[in-house]
C-alpha positions in Angstrom: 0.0 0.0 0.0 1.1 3.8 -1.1 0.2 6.4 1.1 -0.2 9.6 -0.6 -0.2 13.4 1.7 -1.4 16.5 -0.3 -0.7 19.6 1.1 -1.4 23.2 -0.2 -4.7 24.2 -1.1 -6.2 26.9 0.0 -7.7 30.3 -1.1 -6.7 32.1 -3.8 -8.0 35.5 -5.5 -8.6 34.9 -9.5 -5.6 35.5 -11.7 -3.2 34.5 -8.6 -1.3 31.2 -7.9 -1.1 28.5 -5.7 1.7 25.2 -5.6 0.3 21.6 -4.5 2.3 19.1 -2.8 2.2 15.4 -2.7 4.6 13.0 -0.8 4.5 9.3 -1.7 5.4 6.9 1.2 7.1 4.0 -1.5 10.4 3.2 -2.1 10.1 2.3 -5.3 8.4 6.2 -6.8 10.2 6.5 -9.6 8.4 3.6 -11.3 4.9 5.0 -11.0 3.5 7.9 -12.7 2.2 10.6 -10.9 -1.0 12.7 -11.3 -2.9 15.0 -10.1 -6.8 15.1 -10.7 -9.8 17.4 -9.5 -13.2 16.9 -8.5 -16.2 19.1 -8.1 -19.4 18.1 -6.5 -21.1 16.5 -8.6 -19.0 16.2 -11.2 -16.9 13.2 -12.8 -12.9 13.3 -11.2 -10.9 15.0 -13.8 -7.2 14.6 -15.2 -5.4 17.7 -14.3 -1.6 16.7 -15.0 0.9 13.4 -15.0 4.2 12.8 -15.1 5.4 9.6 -15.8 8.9 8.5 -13.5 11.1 9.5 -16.7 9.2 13.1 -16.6 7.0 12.6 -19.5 3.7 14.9 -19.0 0.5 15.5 -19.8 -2.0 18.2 -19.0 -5.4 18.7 -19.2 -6.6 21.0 -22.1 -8.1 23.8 -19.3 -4.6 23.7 -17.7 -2.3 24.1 -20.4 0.2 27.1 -20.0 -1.5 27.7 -16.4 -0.1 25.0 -14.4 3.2 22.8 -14.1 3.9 19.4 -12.6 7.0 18.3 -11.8 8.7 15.6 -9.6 11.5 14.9 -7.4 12.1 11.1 -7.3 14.8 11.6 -4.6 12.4 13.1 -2.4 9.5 11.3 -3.5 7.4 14.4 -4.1 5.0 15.7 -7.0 3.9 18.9 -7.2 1.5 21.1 -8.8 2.4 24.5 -9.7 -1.1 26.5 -10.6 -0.8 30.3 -12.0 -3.7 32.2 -13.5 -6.2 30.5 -11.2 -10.0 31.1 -12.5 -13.0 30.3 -10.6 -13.8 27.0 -12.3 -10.6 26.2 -11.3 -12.2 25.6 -7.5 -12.1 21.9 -6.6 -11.0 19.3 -4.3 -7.5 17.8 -6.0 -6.2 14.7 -5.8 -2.4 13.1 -6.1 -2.8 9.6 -7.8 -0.1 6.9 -8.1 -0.3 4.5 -10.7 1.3 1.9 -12.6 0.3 -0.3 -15.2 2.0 -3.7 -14.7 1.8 -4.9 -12.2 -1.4 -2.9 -11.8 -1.2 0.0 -8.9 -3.3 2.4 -8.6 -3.2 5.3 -5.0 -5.1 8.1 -4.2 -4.5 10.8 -1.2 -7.4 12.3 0.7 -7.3 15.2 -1.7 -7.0 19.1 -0.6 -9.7 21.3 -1.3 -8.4 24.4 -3.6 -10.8 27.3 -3.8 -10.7 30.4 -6.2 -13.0 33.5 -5.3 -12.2 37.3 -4.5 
């Protein structure tokens, strides 16, 4: 079992920024890709950004030139980078840990990230 500790969220005014954090408890973190995802009430879980372990990523096409993910194997940490915030942007984010063979697949307990004036 993975154990997966977001921190960062908060408030944050429209047009301003805010950086996400996750730490991964495995050893072996450089073989999964990372990810982070959103969720609104009501709404299906989302793909914000991944990062495979060779730093390979993939964003979200509401994202795209806002925010950056980026990785530190060494330190076992992915993190989220979010400029330009909008209001849609509000959700509760998840880090995710996943590999395909032999099939992983983690979530943390999310951290709620809220853009309003």
């Amino acid at each position: 079992q993975v154990q997966l500790v977001e921190s960062g969220g908060g408030l944050a005014q429209p047009g301003g920024s805010l950086r996400l954090s996750c730490v991964a408890s495995t050893s072996l973190f450089s073989t999964y890709t990372m990810g982070w995802y959103r969720q609104d009430p009501g709404k299906q879980r989302e793909l914000v950004a991944e990062i495979t372990g060779g730093g390979e990523t993939n964003y979200g096409e509401s994202v795209k030139g806002r925010f950056t993910i980026s990785r530190d194997n060494d330190k076992r940490t992915v993190d989220l980078q979010m400029y330009s915030l909008k209001p849609e942007d509000t959700a509760v984010y998840y880090c995710n840990a996943y590999k395909i063979w032999p099939r992983r697949d983690y979530w943390g307990q999310g951290t709620q990230v809220t853009v309003s004036k």
